[in-house]
N, C-alpha and C positions, 0 to 999 in steps of 0.2 A: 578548588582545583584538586585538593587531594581525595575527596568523591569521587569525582568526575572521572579520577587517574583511575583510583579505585573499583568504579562499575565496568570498566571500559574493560581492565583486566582479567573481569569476574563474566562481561558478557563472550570476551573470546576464548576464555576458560571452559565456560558453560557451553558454549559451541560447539567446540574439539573432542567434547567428553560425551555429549548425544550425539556426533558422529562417530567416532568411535564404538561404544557403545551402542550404538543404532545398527552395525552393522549385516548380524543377523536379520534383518530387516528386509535386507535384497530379495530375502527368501520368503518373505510374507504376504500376504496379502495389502495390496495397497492401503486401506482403509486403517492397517495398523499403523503403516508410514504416515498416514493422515494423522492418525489419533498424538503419536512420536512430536509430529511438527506442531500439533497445539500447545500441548504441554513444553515445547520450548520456548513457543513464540508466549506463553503467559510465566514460562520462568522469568524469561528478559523482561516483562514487563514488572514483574514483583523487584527486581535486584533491581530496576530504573527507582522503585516505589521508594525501597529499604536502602538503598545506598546511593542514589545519585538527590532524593527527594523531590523527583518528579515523579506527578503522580496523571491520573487520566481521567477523562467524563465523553463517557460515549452516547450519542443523542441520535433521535432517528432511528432505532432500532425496527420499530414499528412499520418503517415506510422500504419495506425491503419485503421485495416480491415475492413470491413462490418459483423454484425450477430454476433454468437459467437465465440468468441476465448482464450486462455490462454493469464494472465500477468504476466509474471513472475519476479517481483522486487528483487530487490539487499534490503536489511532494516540495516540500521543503526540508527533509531532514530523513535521515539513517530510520527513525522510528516510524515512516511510511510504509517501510518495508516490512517491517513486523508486526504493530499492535493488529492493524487491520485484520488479520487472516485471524485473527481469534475469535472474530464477531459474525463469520461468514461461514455456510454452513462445507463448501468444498470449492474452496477458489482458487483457480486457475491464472496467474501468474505470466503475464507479458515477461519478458527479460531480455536482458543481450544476451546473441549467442555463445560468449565470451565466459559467461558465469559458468556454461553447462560444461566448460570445457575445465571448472578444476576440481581436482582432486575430491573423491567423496560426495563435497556438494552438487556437483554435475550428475551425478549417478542416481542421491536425493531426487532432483530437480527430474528427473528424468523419470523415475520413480512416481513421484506424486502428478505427472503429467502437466509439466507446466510446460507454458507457451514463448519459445526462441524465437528471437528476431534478430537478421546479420543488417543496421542502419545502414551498413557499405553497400548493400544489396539493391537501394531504392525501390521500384513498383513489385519487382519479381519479389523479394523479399517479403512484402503488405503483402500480397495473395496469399504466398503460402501462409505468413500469421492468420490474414483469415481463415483460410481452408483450416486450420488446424482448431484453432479458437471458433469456430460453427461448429466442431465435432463436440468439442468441449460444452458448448451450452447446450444444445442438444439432449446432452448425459443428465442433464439436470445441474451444471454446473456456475459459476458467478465468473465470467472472465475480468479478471481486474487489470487495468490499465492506469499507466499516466500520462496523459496525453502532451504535456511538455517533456517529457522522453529523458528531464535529468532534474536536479532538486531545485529549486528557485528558491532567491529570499524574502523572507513575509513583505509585501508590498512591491516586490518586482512586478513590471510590464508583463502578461499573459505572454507568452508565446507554444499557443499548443498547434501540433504538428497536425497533420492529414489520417494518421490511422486510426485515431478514433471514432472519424465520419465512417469510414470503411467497417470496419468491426460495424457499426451502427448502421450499414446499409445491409449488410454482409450477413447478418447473425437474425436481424426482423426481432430485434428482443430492446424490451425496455432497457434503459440507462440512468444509475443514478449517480448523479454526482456525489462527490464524496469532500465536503472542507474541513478546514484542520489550521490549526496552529502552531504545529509542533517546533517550527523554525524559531520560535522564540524562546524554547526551554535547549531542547539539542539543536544548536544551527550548524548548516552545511557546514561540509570543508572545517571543524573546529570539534576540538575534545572537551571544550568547557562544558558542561549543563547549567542549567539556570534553575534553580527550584521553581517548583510551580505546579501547575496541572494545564497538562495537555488538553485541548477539548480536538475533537473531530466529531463530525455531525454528518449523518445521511440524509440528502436533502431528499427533495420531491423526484421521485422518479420521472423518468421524460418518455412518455409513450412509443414504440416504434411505429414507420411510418412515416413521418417528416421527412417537408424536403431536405436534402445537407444541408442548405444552408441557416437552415431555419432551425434546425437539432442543434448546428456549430453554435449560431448565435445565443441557443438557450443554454446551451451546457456553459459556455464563456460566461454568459451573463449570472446563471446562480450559484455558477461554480466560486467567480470572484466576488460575486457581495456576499456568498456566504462565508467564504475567507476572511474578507474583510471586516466582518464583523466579527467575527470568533479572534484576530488578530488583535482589533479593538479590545475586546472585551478581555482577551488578557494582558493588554498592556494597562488596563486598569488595577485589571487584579494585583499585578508587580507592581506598582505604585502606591498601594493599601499597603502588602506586605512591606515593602520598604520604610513607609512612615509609620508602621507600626513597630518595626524594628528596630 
């Protein structure tokens, strides 16, 4: 617990202090803001490494297209939100419109061109994300999504929503699922960590083209047996380290 209390300090620390410090930034060229936000998003994953002892294993690196395309992750934990963007080469960020409205971060967000969505808004809302998210891949960019829209726990029921098909109709661009396990080391809604190693994996990209229904059913179906297996495979792992301890 006292890790856990400890990184958790150290990541809203390290937060406050790259925006802060970020702020001549407003005035640069986007690509520096880019550069700004890797270098955070791999501090937090270093101070996860050194102080909470969760550590990562990124797979699939290889199966990750050229130009723009969708990514469509599985989210069960706060570390969705960040390791990812360090493995992609300019990604473009779904969010609630909510985020863009606070302080600094909204300004950030708005800066690196990521993509607001108001869920009050229902269809009018999905158009404009897509109109916005097609300019975005367009640039050459990765629109990253998650299609259950909030964190789920490792082995909850799928429930992914409708703007994914959209983007996926919308954009005429490959999509690749994204699994992960992270809800076992950082779980939702809780400040403990678990020591361990994170895995997330880029699966097989899905061609554009498909009918909906037929792109829904693939992205569902390798989305959760690649989950489910990566879930697997570290509740093994916690089980070694336990009886080894």
């Amino acid at each position: 617990m006292l890790r856990s209390i400890a990184f958790h300090a150290a990541f809203y620390l390290t937060t406050i202090l790259f925006m802060l410090f970020g702020l001549p930034l407003f005035f640069a060229p986007r690509s520096w803001v880019l550069w700004a936000w890797k270098l955070h998003t791999r501090t937090i994953i270093l101070l996860l490494r050194w102080i909470g002892r969760v550590d990562m294993e990124v797979r699939g690196l290889e199966r990750l297209p050229e130009g723009g395309y969708i990514v469509a992750s599985k989210h069960q934990s706060a570390w969705d939100t960040i390791a990812p963007m360090a493995y992609l080469p300019d990604p473009a960020v779904i969010l609630k419109k909510e985020l863009m409205d606070i302080p600094l971060y909204g300004q950030f967000a708005r800066k690196l061109g990521m993509i607001p969505v108001r869920r009050d808004h229902g269809a009018v809302a999905l158009r404009e994300m897509a109109r916005i998210a097609r300019t975005r891949a367009k640039e050459g960019r990765q629109v990253f999504i998650f299609p259950e829209g909030t964190r789920r726990a490792p082995g909850a029921p799928p429930d992914y929503k409708p703007g994914v098909v959209l983007l996926y109709e919308e954009l005429d661009a490959p999509c690749v699922p994204l699994a992960l396990n992270s809800g076992l080391y950082w779980p939702r809604h809780a400040w403990r960590l678990n020591p361990g190693t994170i895995i997330m994996e880029f699966l097989e990209p899905i061609p554009p083209g498909l009918p909906r229904e037929e792109f829904r059913r693939r992205l569902i179906e390798a989305t959760e047996r690649g989950t489910a297996r990566l879930v697997s495979e570290g509740q093994v792992q916690s089980r070694l380290q336990r009886n080894a301890a």
